[in-house]
C-alpha positions in Angstrom: 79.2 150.5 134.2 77.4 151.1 130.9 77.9 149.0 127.6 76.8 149.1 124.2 76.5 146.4 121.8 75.2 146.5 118.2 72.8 143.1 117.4 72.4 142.4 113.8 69.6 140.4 113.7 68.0 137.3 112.4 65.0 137.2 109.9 61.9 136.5 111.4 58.3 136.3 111.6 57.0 136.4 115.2 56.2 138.7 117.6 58.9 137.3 119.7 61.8 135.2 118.6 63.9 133.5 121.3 67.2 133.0 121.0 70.3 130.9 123.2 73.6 132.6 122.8 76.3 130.0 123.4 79.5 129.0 121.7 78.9 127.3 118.6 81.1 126.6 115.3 82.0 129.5 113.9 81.0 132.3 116.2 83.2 133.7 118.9 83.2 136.5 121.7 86.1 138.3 121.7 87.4 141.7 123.3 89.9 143.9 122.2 92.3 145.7 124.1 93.9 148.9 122.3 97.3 149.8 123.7 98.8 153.4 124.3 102.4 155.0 124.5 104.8 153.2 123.6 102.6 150.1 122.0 100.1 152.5 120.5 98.4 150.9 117.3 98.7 147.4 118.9 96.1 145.3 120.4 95.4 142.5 122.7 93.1 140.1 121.3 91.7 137.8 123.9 88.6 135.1 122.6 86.8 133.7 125.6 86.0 130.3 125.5 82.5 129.8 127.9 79.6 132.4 127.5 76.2 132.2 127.4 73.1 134.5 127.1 69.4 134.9 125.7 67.7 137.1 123.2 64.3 137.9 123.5 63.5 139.8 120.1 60.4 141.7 119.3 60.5 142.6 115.5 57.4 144.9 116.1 58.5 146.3 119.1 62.2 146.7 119.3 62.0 148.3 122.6 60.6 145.4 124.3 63.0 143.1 123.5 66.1 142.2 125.9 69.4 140.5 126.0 71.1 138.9 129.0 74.9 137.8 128.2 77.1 136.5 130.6 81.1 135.7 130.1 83.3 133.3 132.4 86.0 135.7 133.0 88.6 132.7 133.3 87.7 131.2 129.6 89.6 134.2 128.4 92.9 133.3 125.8 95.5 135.8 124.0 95.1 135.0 120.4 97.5 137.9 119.5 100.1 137.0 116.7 102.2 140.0 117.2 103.1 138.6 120.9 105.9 135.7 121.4 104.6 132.8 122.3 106.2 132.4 125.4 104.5 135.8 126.3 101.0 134.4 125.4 100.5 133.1 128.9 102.3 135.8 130.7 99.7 138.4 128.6 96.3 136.1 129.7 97.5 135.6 133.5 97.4 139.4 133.7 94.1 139.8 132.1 92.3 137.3 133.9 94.2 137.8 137.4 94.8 141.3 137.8 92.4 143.0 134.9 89.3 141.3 134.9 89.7 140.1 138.5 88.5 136.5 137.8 88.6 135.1 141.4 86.8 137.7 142.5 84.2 138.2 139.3 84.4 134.6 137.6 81.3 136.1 135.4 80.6 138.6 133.4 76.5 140.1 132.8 75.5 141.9 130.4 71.6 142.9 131.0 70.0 145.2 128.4 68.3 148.4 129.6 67.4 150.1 126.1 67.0 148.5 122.3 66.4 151.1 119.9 66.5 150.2 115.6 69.0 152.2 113.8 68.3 151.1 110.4 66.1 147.9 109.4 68.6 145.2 109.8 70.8 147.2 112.9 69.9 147.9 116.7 71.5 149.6 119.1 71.6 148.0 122.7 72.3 149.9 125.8 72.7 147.8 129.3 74.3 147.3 132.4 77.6 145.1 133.0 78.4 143.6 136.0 
């Protein structure tokens, strides 16, 4: 399955700037879940708690850079304030259990294939999941 994720990066002066990915204050992964038919113009809001991952960024030479990003499928919670509260639970069983398959998958991996710069301060990055 193919991904894309935009990377607004961070100021620097090396050739190559390493960077950890992990859950910090203030930062977040999160994935949104737009609904159809009936619930159309709703989403699902789910914020996993346990990810992890490493930049490798090239300034120079965008193309040589690389990002490896993986998500603990369990971590995922339903942050949705639209939903009752007593669904809340009910709405992350199903995304973790049957969506995401977490006993099956427990992680997530992203691996880049392809940076490309689409302006100065914005690249595009293609990559695998699995």
């Amino acid at each position: 399955m193919q991904a894309l994720f935009l990377l607004l990066p961070w100021a620097v002066a090396a050739q190559t700037a390493r960077y950890n990915i992990r859950p910090m204050q203030g930062n977040r992964f999160a994935l949104e879940v737009f609904k159809s038919k009936l619930w159309e113009g709703r989403k699902h809001t789910f914020l996993f708690d346990r990810f992890s991952g490493s930049l490798a960024f090239d300034r120079e030479r965008p193309e040589r850079s690389s990002v490896r990003f993986v998500v603990e499928s369990a971590s995922a919670r339903c942050v949705d304030d639209w939903v009752k509260p007593d669904q809340l639970k009910d709405v992350e069983r199903a995304a973790v259990r049957e969506t995401m398959a977490a006993a099956a998958y427990p992680e997530i991996l992203f691996q880049s294939t392809t940076i490309t710069m689409e302006s100065p301060d914005r690249y595009e990055v293609r990559g695998l999941l699995y």
